[in-house]
N, C-alpha and C positions, 0 to 999 in steps of 0.2 A: 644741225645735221648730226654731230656726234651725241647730242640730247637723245636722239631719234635711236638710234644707234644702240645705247647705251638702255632704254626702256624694251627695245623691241629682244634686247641680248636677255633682259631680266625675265619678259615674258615667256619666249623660248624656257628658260632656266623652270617656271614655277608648272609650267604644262609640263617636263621632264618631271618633276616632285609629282604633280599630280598623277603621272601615269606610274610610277615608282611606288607610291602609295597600294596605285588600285593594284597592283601585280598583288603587293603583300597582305593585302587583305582577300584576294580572291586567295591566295596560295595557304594562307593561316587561317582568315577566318577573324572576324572582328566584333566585339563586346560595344555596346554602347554606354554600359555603364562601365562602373570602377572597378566589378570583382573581377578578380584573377582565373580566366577560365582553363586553365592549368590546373586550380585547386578549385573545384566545385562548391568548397563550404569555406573559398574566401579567409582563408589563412586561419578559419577553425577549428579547422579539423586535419588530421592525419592522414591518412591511406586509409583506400577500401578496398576489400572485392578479393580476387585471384592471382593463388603466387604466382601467375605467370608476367608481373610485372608491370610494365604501361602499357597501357593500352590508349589508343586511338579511336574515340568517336568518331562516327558517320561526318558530324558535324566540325571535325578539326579539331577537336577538344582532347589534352591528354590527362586520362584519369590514371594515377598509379592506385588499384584494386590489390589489398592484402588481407591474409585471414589475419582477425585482432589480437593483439599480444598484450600490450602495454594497456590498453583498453577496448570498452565494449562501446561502439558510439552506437548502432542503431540496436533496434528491436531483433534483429533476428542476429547484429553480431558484427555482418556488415551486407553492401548492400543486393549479397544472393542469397539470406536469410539461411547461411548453413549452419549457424552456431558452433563452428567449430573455431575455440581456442590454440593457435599454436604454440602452447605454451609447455614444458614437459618437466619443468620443476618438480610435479607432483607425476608419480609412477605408479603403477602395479606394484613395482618394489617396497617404495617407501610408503604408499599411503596409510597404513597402522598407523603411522606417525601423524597422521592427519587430525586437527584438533579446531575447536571454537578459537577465533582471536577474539571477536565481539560480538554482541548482541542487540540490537537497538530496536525498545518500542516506538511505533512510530504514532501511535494514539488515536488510530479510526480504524473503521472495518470490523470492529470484534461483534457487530449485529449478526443475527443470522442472514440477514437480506446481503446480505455482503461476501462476496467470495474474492480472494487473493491471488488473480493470477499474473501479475503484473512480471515483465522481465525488466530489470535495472538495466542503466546506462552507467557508462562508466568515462568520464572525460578529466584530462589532467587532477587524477587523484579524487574526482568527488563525483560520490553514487548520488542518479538522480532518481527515486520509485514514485509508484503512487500504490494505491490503496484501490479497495473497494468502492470506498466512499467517497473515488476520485482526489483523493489528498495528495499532491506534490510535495514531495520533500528532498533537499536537498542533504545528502550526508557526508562527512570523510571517510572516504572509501578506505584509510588505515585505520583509523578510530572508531568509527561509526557515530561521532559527535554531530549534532545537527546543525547546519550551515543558513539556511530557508527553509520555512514549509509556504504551501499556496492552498489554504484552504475554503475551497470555491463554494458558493449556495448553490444547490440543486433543488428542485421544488421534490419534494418528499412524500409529496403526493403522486407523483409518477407511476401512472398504470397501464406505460405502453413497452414495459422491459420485458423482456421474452423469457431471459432463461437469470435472472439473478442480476443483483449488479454488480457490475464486474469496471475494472478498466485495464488495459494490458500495458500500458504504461506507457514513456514519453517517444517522443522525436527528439534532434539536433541537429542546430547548423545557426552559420552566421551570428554568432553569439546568444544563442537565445534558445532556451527549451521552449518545445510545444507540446502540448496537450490536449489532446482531444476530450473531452466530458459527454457523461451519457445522456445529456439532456442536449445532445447533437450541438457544441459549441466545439469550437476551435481557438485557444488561446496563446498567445504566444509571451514567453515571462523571459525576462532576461536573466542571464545564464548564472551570473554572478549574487544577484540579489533575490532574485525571485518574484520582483517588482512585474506590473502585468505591463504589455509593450503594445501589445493590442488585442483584441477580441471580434469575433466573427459566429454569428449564427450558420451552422452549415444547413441546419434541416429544422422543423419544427416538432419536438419532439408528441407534439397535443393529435399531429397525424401519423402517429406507430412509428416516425424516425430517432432511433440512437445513435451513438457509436461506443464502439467497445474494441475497435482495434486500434494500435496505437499508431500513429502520423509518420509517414517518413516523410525528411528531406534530402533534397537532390538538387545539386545546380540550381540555387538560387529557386526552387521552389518547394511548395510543402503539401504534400498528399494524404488525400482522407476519404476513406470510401465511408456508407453507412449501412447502419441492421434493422430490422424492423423487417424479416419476413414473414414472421406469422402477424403482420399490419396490415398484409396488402399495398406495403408498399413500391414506386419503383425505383429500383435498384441504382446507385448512381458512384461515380469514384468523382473527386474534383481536385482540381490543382488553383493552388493557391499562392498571390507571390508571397516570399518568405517578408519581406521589408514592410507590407504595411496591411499583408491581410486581404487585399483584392483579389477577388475571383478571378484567375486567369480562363482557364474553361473546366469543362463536365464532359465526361462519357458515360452516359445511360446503356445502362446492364443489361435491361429490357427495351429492345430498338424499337420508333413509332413508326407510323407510318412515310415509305418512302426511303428505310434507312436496312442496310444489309441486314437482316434477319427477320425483319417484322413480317415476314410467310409465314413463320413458324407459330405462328398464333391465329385466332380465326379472325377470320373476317366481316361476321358477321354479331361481332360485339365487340366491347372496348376491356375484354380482359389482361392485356395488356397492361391496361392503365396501372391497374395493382398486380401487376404479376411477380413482383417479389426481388430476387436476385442479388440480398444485401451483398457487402462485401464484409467479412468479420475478420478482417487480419490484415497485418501492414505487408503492404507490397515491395517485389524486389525488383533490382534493376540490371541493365545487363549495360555499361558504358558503351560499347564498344558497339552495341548495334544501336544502340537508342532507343532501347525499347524498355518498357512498365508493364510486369508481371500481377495477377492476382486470381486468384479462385473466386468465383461470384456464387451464391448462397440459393437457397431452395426458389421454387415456386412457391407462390401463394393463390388460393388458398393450398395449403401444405399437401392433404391428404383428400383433396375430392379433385379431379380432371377434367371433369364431366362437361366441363364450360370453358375448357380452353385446348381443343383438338391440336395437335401438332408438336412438336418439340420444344418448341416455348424455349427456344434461345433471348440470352445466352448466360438463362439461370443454369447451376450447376453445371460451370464449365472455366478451364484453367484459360487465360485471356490474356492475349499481349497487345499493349497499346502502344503509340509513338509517347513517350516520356515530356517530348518537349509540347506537342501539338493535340494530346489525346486521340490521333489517327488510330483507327481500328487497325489493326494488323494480321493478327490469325486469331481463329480459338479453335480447344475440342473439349467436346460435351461430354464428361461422365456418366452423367444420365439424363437419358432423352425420356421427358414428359414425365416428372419424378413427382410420383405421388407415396413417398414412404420416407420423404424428410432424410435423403440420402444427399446430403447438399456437402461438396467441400469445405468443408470449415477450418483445415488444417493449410498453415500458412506453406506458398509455392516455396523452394529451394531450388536454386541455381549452380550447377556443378558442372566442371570440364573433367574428362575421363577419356582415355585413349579405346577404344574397340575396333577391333580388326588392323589395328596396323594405323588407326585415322585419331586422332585427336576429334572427340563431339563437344557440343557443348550443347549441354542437358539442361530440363527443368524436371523436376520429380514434384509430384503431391499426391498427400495419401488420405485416399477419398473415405467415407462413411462406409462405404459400400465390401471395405477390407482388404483392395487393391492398394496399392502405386504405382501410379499414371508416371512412366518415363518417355518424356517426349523428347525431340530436337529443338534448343529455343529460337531457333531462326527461323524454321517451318510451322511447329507446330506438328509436324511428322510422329508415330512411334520411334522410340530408337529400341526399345524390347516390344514388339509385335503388341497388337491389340485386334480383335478379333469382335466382326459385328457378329452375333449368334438373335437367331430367334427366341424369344419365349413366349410364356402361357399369355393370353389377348382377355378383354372384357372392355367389347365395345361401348359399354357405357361409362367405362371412365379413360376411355380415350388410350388406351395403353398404344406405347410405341412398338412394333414389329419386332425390333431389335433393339437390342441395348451391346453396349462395350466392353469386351471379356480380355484385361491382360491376360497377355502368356507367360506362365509364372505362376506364382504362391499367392496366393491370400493369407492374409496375417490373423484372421480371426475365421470361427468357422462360418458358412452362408445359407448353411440350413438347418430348420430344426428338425431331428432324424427322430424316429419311433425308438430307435435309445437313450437319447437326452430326454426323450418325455420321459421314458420309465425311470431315468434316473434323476430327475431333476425337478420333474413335476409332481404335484400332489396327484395321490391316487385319485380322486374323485374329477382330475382334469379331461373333461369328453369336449374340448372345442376344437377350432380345425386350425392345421401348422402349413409350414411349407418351408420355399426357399426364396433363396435371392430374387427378386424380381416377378414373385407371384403378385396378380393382383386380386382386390375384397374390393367389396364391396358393404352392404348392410350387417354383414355377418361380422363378428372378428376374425381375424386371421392374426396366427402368431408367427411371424420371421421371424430369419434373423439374415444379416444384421440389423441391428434397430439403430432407432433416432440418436443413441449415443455413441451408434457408431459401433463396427471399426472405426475409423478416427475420427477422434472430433477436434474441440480448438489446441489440446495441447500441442506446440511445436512438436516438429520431428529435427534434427539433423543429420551433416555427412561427414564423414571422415575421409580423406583423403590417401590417407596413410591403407586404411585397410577396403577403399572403395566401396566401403556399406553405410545404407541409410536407415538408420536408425527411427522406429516409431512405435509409438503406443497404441496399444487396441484396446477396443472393448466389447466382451462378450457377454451378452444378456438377453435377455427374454421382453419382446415388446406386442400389444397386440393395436391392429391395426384395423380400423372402420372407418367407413365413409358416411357424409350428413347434408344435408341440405343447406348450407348455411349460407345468407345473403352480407354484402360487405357493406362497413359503417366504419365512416373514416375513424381513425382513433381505438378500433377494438380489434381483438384477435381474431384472424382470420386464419382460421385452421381446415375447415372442411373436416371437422371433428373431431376425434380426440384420438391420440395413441399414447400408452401405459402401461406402465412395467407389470407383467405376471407376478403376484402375490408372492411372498415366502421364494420365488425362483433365485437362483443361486447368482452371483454377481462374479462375473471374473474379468482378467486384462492380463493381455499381453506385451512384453517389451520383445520386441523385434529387431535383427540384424540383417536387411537386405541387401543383397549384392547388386547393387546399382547395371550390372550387365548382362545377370540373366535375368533379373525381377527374383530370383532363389533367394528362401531363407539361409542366411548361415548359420543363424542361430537364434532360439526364442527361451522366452522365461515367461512361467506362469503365476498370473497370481489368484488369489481368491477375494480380489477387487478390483474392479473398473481401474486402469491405467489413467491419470487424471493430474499428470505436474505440466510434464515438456522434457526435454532432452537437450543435454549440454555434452560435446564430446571433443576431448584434448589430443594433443599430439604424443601427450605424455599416456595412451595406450587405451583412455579410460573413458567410460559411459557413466553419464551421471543423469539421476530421474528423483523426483517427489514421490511419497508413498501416503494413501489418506490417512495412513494410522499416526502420519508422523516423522516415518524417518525421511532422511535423504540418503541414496542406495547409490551407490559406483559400482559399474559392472567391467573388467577387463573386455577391452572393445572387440579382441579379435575372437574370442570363444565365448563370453557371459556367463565369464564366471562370476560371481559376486568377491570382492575385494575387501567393502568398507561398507560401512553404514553407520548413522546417526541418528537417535532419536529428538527430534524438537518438539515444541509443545504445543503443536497444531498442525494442521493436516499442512503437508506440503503439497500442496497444489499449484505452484508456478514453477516455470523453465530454472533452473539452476544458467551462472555464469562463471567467467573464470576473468580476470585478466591480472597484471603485473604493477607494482609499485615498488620503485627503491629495489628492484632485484629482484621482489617477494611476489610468489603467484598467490592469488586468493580466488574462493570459489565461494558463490553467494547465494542465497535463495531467501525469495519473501515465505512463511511458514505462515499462512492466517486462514487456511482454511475453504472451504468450495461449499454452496449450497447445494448444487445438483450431486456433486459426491457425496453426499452427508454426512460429510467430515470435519473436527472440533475446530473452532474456529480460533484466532489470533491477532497479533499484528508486532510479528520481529521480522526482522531479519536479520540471518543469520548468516556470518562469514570466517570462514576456516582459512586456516592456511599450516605450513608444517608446525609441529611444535607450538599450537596455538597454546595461547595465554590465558583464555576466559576463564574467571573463576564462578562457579556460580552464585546468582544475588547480585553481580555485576552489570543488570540490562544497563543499557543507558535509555533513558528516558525522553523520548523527543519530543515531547508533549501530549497533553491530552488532546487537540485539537478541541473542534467547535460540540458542543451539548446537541444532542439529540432534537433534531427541530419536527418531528412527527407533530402534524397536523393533527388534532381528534378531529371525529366527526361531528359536524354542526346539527344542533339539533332547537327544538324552543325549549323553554325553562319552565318547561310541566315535564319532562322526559322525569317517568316512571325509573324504578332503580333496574326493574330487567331489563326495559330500552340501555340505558346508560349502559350495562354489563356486555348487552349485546355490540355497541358501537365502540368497545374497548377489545372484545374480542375480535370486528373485523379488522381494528387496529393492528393486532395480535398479527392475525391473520396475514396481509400485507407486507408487515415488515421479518414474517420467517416462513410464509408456507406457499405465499403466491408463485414464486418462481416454480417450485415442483407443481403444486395440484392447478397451476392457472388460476383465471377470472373466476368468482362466484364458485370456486370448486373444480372445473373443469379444463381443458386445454391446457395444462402443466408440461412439463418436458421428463418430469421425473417421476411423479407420484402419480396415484390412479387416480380417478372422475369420482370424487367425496358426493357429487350425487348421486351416482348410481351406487356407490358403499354399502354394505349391510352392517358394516365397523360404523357406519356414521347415523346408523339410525341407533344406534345405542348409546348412548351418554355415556356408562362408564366404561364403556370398552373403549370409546373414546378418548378418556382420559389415560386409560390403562398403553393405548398405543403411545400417546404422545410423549407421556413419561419413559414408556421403555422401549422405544422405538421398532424396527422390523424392517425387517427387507434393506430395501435402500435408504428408510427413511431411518434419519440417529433418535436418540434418545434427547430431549430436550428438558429433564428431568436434571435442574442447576443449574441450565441454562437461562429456562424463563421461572418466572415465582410460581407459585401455587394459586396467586390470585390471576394470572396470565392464563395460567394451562385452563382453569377454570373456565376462565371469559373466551377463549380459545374454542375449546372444546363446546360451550353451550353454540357458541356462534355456528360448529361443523353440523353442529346436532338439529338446531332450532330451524337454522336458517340458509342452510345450504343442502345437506339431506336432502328434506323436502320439495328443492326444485324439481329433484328428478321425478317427483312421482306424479 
């Protein structure tokens, strides 16, 4: 009896535990694995996010969100992609005093095909970049001594890259850098060694899928949208675990059938299927609601409508998903049924800001279009007004009624005026111009803004301190026509061609918007396309890439220019900033932009007060891997002008495809070398290519004299021609 007794006392006791348990796991919240959901990155990483301290996920989860000081762990800084450093070592005051500490070649990317826009990572003392040519290297973020590199095969043959190759650089968390590669892989290297940890195909890159935005991780998972809009491809983000690589799940950018938005497309074909909607940028997150930020990318085909009546969500449009579930949650569309390649490309920012008395909490992105989109991130609401307005209709390419008008400034201008023609265009120009949101058809038509934007991929950031969001414009001449063009997996799908106006003048704006009214407080002009990203400190200052070279600081709350640096290649990546040993340092990769047509390289470059660099001092991180260019295959009777010819399309491929496109045509930067009258001529042909023009550089010491040759016959012989 007391046995009895004694078991029945013990069972009581273990149902008391069990209901004691479940209280504490309904009340907290319970992990089934080992990581610390306290620390999302598992005792890797530090603080992200907002100085307002801990915050508390939906899910029970406390994430401490800070602006980075000591280091830069993600892509955009941390994870509301503001780029702002709180660091203020370096001043308005003192920065004269601002000097090189080091320099390091990293040994890839100096190809034309190659453009440098990569933002570094920055974790216990060592910089993590990549390259052009997708090369990971690890560096000492005091030295700039080489630690690891990871340099991966890419097939070199790849002729489904849109605008250049590019990579924008890594992820972190849970020990281990990621990488995304543009041959749409996802790799994961462990953080120390650079040893690979595992590998994942995300997309196949043989059906127009890249990637070129860099990876974020979050809570034990790692995120990777893909590009390919001018592929016809659709649009996709995926979450992936961080631990071994498995697909967790996909949200499709372009919904099918039976899925919120798929009205917005017709009904009576599968344009859908390839309707576009990459994703070109790392996305941000907001803990506390649980929610995954991102701007999704054009329609395809880009510039004809004609075959997909409707809004064709939920291409070009700012998109908040459930972080944990990929659950849709709100979107709003930029531009409804976009046929002028006005797709956000500019990565979203997450910002809290007090207005009327209320604490909001904001998402800004700054569209093509010469707008920033300031929403509410919980809604998806205006928090600066947005306005549906009418405009001009052409029922054959399907125009929408209305399109989205913030209240507030545009940063670049939106129309081309019968004074920019007199002043900017050549006298003998009699084609037809317009504005924002006209539509062409067979004719061309010149807008603006065009395909480069008002904004394109460069980052923008926000300052906290002065409440303005900082972005780059660009202001140029594009013309615009519509084509018949039918879609073939694997090739450009454009719905025809859009091209920079000849000899027209190239300019960019650096911008100060006041996050409350959408008002300028302040702009600067250049006499080139705005083409780095923006890095902005506590310590008062704006910092930006310049194609000619320098890296330029602007005092943040007026834009005044402060400091400047010349390096020895185009600065076309985000500048960064963080701390070591007390010391602040600000970095930037200097190697160069195809679509800017600016000199190429491959340092980077990092200052700090009183730097030490002397010059002749690079440090040298290797040469990396020899040039694996494919020639073309031919039989072994190839005459010697065949031979020249299949060296020039060689030519051709690895420095000209990105601007003039396939076979000559659908570029992002140069004009259609078939319709050319420069390309029916051979030596004028040579004459551009050595001394460049317009947008396009000078490639005279670049490539040999037997290149420009084989180059040149190849535009003249065999591409010319097509058009006629």
């Amino acid at each position: 009896m007391g046995s009895s007794k004694t078991w029945l006392a013990a069972g009581i006791g273990m149902i008391v535990v069990v209901l004691a348990l479940i209280v504490l796991i309904l009340t907290f919240g319970w992990n089934g694995d080992d990581k610390d959901e306290a620390n999302p990155d598992n005792g890797t990483s530090t603080s992200q996010g907002s100085d307002s301290g801990t915050l508390t996920a939906e899910n029970g989860t406390d994430f401490k969100v800070e602006y980075p000081t000591t280091e830069w762990m993600t892509n955009g800084g941390d994870y509301y992609n503001r780029r702002y450093a709180n660091l203020d070592q370096i001043t308005t005051e003192n920065i004269k005093n601002l000097k090189p500490e080091w320099v390091t070649s990293l040994g890839s990317g100096t190809e034309f095909k190659y453009s440098g826009e990569a933002t570094p990572v920055v974790i216990d003392g060592v910089m993590y970049i990549t390259t052009g040519a997708n090369d990971v290297l690890a560096l000492d973020a005091v030295t700039g001594e080489k630690v690891w590199e990871y340099r991966p095969e890419i097939a070199q043959e790849m002729d489904t890259v849109c605008c250049g190759w590019v990579n924008r650089g890594v992820g972190f968390g849970d020990g281990m850098i990621f990488a995304t590669l543009l041959d749409a892989r996802l790799v994961a290297l462990d953080q120390k060694t650079g040893e690979v940890v595992w590998e994942r195909e995300v997309a196949n890159w043989e059906e127009g899928y890249t990637i070129t935005g860099a990876p974020l991780y979050y809570n034990g998972k790692v995120y990777t949208g893909v590009a390919g809009g001018e592929y016809g491809i659709r649009g996709r983000l995926t979450a992936f675990d961080a631990d071994n690589g498995r697909e967790i799940w996909r949200f499709y950018t372009i919904p099918g059938p039976g899925e919120k938005g798929h009205e917005t497309w017709p009904e009576d074909n599968d344009a859908w299927m390839t309707g576009g909607g990459p994703i070109w940028q790392t996305p941000a997150v907001d803990p506390e609601l649980g929610y995954l930020y991102f701007a999704t990318g054009n329609t395809s085909p880009d510039l004809d409508g004609s075959n997909r009546a409707g809004d064709n969500l939920y291409a070009n449009s700012i998109m908040a998903i459930d972080a944990e579930t990929g659950e849709y949650k709100w979107h709003f569309q930029e531009v409804h049924h976009d046929i002028w390649d006005m797709d956000p490309a500019n990565p979203v920012i997450l910002y809290d800001v007090e207005m009327d008395g209320e604490m909001k909490k904001g998402i800004a992105q700054a569209g093509k279009t010469g707008w920033v989109y300031f929403l509410d991130r919980t809604t998806g609401e205006p928090l600066v007004g947005i306005e549906e307005k009418e405009v001009p209709q052409d029922d054959r390419q399907h125009t929408s009624p209305t399109q989205p008008y913030p209240i507030g400034d545009a940063f670049v201008p939106q129309e081309v005026t019968d004074e920019a023609v007199k002043e900017d265009l050549s006298d003998d120009f009699e084609g037809e111009y317009g504005k924002i949101f006209d539509p062409f058809w067979e004719t061309p038509l010149v807008v603006k803004p065009s395909p480069q934007g008002g904004a394109n991929w460069p980052p923008s950031a926000y300052n906290p301190d002065t409440e303005y969001f900082y972005v780059l414009g660009n202001d140029n001449y594009f013309t615009f026509t519509r084509s018949d063009e039918k879609f073939k997996e694997g090739d450009a799908y454009l719905g025809s061609v859009f091209a920079p106006v000849l000899e027209a003048p190239q300019r960019g704006t650096v911008t100060a918007i006041d996050v409350k009214t959408n008002k300028i407080a302040w702009q600067v002009d250049w006499d080139a396309i705005a083409y780095s990203g923006v890095l902005t400190t506590k310590g008062n200052l704006v910092f930006v890439g310049h194609n000619d070279g320098r890296i330029i600081a602007y005092d943040a709350k007026t834009g005044d220019q402060v400091w400047e640096y010349m390096t020895d290649a185009g600065a076309n990546a985000p500048p960064i900033s963080y701390e070591v040993d007390g010391v602040q340092y600000i970095s930037i990769l200097s190697a160069g932009n195809t679509l800017a047509g600016s000199k190429h390289g491959d340092k980077m470059y990092t200052f700090k007060l009183d730097g030490t660099f002397k010059d002749g001092n690079v440090t040298n991180a290797g040469k990396g891997t020899p040039s694996t260019d494919t020639p073309s295959k031919g039989g072994d009777d190839k005459d010697t002008a065949s031979a020249e010819t299949d060296k020039g399309m060689d030519v051709f491929k690895n420095n000209c495809l990105a601007c003039h496109g396939e076979q000559g045509a659908g570029g992002h930067n140069g004009p259609n070398l078939q319709d050319s009258k420069t390309a029916e001529d051979l030596d004028k042909v040579v004459a551009r290519i050595k001394e460049g023009g317009s947008s396009m550089p000078s490639f005279d010491g670049i490539l040999s004299e037997e290149e420009i040759n084989a180059v040149a016959k190849y535009v003249n012989e065999v591409l010319s021609p097509l058009g006629k």
